[in-house]
N, C-alpha and C positions, 0 to 999 in steps of 0.2 A: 589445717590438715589437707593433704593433699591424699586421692584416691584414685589407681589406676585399675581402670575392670579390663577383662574381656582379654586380655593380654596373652602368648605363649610365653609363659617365664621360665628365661631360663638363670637360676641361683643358686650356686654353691649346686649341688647335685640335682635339684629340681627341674624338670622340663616338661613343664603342664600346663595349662590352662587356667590360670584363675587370677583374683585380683589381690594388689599389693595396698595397706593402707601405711600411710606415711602421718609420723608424728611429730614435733620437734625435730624435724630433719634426721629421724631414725625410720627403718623399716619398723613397723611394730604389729604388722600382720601379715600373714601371708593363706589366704583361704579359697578353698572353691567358688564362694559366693560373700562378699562384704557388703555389708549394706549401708547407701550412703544416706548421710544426714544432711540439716540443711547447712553448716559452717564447712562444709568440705569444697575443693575445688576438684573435680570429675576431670579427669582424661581417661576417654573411650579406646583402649587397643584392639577392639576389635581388629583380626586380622594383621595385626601386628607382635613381633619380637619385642621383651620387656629383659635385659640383662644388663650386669653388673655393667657399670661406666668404663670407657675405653682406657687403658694405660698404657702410653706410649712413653718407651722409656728411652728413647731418642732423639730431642729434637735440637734444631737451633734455633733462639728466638732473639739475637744480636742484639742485645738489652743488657749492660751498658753498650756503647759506644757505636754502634751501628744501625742506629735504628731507624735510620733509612730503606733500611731492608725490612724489618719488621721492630716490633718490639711486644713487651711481657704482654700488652692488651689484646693488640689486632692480634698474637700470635695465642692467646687464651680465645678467644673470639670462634678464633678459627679452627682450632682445637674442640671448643663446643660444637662446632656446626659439625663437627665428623663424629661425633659423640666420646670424644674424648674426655674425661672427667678430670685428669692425672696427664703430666706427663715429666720429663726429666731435661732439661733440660744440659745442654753439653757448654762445656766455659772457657769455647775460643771466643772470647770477647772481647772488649776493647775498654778498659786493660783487662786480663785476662784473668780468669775468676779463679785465681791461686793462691790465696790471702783472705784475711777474716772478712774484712773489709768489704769486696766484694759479695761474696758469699751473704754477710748479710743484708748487701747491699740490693741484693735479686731477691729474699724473701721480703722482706722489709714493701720491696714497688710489687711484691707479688700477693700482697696482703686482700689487695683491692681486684685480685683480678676475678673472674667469671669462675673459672678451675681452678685445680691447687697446681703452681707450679714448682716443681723442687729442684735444688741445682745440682748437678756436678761441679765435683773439685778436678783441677786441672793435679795429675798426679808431678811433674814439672814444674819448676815457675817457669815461668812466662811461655810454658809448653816447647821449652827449647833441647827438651831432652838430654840436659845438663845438670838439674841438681832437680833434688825432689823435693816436693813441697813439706808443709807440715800436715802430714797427715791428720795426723790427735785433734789441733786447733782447724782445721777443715771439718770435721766429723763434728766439735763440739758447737761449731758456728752454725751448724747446718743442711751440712752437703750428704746428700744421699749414699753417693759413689763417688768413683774415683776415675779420669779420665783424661787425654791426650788427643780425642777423637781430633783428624783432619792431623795432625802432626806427629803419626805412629812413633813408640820408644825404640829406637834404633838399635840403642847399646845394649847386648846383652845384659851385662852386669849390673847395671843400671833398672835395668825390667825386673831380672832378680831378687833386687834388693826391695823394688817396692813391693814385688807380690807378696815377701819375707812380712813387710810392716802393714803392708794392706790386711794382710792375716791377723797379724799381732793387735790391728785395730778394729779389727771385724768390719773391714771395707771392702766392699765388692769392684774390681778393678774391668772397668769396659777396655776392650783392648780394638783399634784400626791396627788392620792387619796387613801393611802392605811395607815390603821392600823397598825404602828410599830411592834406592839406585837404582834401582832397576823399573818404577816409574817416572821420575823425573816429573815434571808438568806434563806427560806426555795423557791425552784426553779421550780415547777409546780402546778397546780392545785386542790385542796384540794378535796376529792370526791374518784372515780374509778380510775383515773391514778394514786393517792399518793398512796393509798391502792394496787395498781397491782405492785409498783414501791418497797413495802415497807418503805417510807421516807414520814416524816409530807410535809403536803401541805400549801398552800398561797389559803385561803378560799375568797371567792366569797364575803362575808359578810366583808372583813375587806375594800374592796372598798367601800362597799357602806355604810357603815357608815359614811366614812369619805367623799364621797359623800354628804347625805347628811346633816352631819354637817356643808361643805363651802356652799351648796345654801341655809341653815338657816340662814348663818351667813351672805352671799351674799343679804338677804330678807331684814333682822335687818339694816345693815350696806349704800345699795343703792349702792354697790360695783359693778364694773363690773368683774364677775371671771370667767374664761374659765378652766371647766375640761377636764383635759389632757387623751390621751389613753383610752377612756372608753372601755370594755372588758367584761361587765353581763348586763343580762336582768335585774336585779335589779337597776343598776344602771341608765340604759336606763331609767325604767317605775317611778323612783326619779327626775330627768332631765323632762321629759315629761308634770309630776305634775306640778315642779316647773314652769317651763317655763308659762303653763295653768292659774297659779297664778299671775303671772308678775312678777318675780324672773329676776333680770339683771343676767341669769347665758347663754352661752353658751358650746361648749364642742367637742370635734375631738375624734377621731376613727384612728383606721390604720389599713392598707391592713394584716395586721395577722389577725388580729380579728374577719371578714368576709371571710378568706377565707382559714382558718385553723383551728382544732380543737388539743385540749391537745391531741390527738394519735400520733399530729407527732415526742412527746417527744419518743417515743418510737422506731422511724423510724430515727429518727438524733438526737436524746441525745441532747447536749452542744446547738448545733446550734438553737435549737427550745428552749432553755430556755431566758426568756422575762421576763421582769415587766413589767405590770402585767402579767401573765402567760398566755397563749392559754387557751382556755375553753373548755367549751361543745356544741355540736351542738346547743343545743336550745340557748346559749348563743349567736352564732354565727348567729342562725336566726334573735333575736330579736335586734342584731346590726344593722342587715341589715334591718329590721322593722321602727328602727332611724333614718338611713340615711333616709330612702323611705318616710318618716312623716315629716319628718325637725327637728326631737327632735335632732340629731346629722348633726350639722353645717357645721363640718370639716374633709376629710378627711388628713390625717400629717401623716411622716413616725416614727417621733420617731428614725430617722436614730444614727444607737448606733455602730460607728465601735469598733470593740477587733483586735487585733495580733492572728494569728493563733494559737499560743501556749495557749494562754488565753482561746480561745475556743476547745481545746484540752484536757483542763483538765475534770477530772469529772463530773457530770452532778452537784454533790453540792456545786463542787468548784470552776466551769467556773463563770463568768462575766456574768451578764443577759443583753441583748439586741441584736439586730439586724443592718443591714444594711439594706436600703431601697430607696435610692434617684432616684437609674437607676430602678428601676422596680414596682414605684408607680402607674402609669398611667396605666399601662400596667395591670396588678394584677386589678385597680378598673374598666377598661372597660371590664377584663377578665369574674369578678364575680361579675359586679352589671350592667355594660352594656349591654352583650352579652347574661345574663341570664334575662332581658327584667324589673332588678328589678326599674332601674332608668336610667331615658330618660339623652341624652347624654347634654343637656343643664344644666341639676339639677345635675351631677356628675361634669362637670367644674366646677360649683359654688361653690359647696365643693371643690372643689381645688385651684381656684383661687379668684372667687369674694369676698365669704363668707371668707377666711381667712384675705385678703388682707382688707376690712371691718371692722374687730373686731382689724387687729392692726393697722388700722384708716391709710393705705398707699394709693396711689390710682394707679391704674389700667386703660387699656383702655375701654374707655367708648366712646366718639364721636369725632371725626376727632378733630388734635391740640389739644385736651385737656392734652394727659398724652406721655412720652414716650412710644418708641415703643417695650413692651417687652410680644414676640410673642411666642406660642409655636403652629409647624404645626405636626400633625402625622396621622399615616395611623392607620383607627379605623380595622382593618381588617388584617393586616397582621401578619400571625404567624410566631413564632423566641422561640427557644431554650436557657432558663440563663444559660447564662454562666460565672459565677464571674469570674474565670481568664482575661476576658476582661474587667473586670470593670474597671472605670476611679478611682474610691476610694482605697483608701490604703487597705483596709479589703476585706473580703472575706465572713463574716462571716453572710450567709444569707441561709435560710431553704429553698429557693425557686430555688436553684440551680438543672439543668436541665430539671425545669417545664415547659412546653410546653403553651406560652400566646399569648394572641391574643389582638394585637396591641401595634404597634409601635412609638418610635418618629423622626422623620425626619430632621427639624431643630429647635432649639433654637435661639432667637434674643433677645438679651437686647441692648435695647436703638438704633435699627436697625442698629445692628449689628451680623452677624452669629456669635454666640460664641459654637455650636453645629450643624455641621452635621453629618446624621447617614447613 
C-alpha cells in the first residue's frame, strides 16, 4: 500500500488538502487525515500538488523504425519525468502504423514500458493521403484514434470519406491542419521573420483554411475530429465559431505556442523550427485567449525527438519539431499559471481530464473507480533545463536553460512510483 499525506488534491472535483491511500494499485481512500500503518510506503506532499496523471495525447516516440531518435522506453521515461502517465502516441513510423501488424506491434513493446502507451492509426496507408486504411481492423487491433499527423489529408473527398467512416466507427479523427502548397518545407513564419530571414515563410492562412475545411466537414459528417497544434488567432476565432454552432470538433495547443514567439528563430535557428511554426505575439495572446475560454481543450506536447546532427543542420534543412514530455507542466504552470491567466484546476483539465475524455480512457475520479495514475509536483519551485539530463534520447528543445517555475516530484502509474524527482 502506498500512502500520500499532507498533499493539495486536486481529483475529479476535489481541491483540498488531505491524504490519498492507494491499494492494489487503486485509489481506495480519499480523507482529511489517514492513518499510516507499518506495511505502508509514506510520501509526504506536504506543500505539494497531488492530481490525476498527465495525458498527452500527442506524441512521437519513432518506435518502429527510428529509434535513433527515441523509442517506446526512453520516450515512456521521459513521459514519467513530466508526469505523464498516458500518452498517444502518432504513427509516422517506420513503416508506418497503418496495419494490424504494427498497431500491435507498439502495444505488444509497450506492455513493458513505465506508462501506458497507446497508438494512433494512420488514417492513409502509408499516410500518403491516397487510400484509407482499414479503419474497423485498426480500432479492433488497438488504436485509440485515427491520424495523418506531419502529412495533413489534402483531398477534400478523401478527408470526407473518412470523417463519414471514422463516425460509422466511433473513431476520433486528429487532424494537421495545414495547406500543402502553400507550406512546402518552407521552416518559419510567413510575415516579419521570413522577410528579415530572407526565405518564403509557412503563412498563418494555410492553417486555417485547412482548419476550417475539417470543422465544415466535421459539421456535414457528425464526426468527432480534434485539431492538432493550433498556433493563430485565426485559427482559434474558426474553432470558437464552430464549437458556438455545435460543430463535434475539439482541438490542443502546445507549450511553444503560448510561450514563444517566431523571434526565437533568430536566437536558436534549427532548434526553434516546428510545424506549425512559432508565430507572433498577438498569435500567442489569442492562444492563450483559447485556453482561458475553453475554445482550446488540450494542452499536448507534439513531443518530435531529432538526433543532434538533424538539428544541426540549416535552418531549411533541419527536421521541424521539438522535444517536450520533461518540460510540459512546468512551461504551462510557468506562463498560464503563475501569469494568473488560468486557475490551476482548468490547466490540469487540459492536461489530464479533457484529453483523457475525448480519447474516451478514464482517469481518477472517485475512490475504487480507476487505477492509481497520480502526478504530485511542487507548483512553485524553480529549476534550470537542462536537456543533458533528460530521460529522452534527443535534446533537441528551445527551452534549454530557461529559468521555470514548477516542478514534478513523483509520478505513479497504477501505484506505483515509476518517477522520482
Amino acid at each position: 500500500m502506498l500512502l500520500v499525506k499532507n498533499g493539495y488534491v486536486y481529483l475529479g472535483e476535489r481541491g483540498d488538502r488531505c491524504d490519498i491511500l492507494i491499494s492494489s494499485g487503486k485509489v481506495v481512500d480519499v480523507s482529511a487525515s489517514i492513518d499510516a500503518t507499518g506495511d505502508m510506503d509514506i510520501i509526504d506532499a506536504s506543500g505539494l500538488c497531488v492530481a490525476s496523471g498527465l495525458v498527452d495525447m500527442h506524441v512521437h516516440l519513432r518506435d518502429p523504425g527510428l529509434t535513433h531518435k527515441e523509442d517506446i522506453f526512453t520516450g515512456a521515461a521521459a513521459a514519467a519525468a513530466g508526469g505523464v502517465t498516458v500518452c498517444c502516441c502518432m504513427p509516422n513510423t517506420s513503416p508506418v502504423a497503418d496495419c494490424v501488424d504494427v498497431i500491435k506491434r507498439i502495444i505488444d513493446k509497450a506492455r513493458a514500458a513505465q506508462i501506458a502507451v497507446l497508438p494512433a492509426g494512420a488514417v492513409t496507408i502509408g499516410q500518403r493521403g491516397l487510400e484509407l486504411t482499414d479503419f474497423a481492423s485498426l480500432k479492433a487491433a488497438g488504436a485509440v484514434a485515427l491520424s495523418d499527423d506531419g502529412n495533413p489529408i489534402q483531398n477534400a473527398a478523401l478527408a470526407r470519406e473518412a470523417m463519414r467512416l471514422a463516425r460509422e466507427h466511433g473513431l476520433l479523427i486528429i487532424s494537421h491542419c495545414e495547406d500543402a502548397e502553400l507550406v512546402r518545407n518552407f521552416g518559419v513564419n510567413e510575415g516579419a521573420m521570413s522577410r528579415k530571414l530572407g526565405v518564403p515563410g509557412r503563412p498563418a492562412i494555410a492553417e486555417e483554411l485547412m482548419v476550417a475545411r475539417d470543422v465544415m466537414l466535421a459539421a456535414e459528417t457528425g464526426a468527432r475530429v480534434h485539431i492538432a497544434h493550433v498556433s493563430t488567432a485565426g485559427s482559434v476565432g474558426i474553432i470558437r465559431c464552430a464549437k458556438k454552432a455545435g460543430v463535434c470538433v475539439t482541438a490542443e495547443t502546445c507549450p511553444q505556442y503560448f510561450s514563444l514567439t517566431e523571434d526565437e528563430v533568430l536566437r536558436q535557428g534549427s532548434l526553434a523550427r516546428v510545424n506549425p511554426p512559432l508565430r507572433t505575439k498577438a498569435d500567442v495572446e489569442a492562444i492563450i485567449e483559447g485556453l482561458a475560454d475553453g475554445t482550446i481543450d488540450v494542452i499536448a506536447t507534439d513531443h518530435a525527438p531529432h538526433s543532434a546532427a538533424e538539428k544541426l543542420l540549416p535552418l531549411a534543412d533541419a527536421p521541424s519539431g521539438m522535444i517536450g514530455l520533461e518540460t510540459s507542466l512546468a512551461l504551462s504552470l510557468t506562463f498560464l499559471y503563475h501569469t494568473k491567466r488560468l486557475g490551476m484546476r482548468e490547466l490540469l483539465k487540459k492536461m489530464s481530464d479533457n484529453p483523457a475524455g475525448i480519447l474516451g480512457i478514464g482517469q481518477v475520479e472517485e475512490p475504487s473507480t480507476c487505477m492509481a495514475d497520480l502526478v504530485i509536483f511542487d507548483p512553485d519551485e524553480e529549476w534550470t533545463v537542462e536537456p543533458e539530463g533528460f530521460k529522452s534520447k534527443a535534446r533537441n528543445t528551445p527551452f534549454g536553460g530557461m529559468q521555470l517555475r514548477g516542478r514534478v516530484k513523483y509520478t505513479i502509474k497504477h501505484g506505483e512510483i515509476v518517477y522520482k524527482g
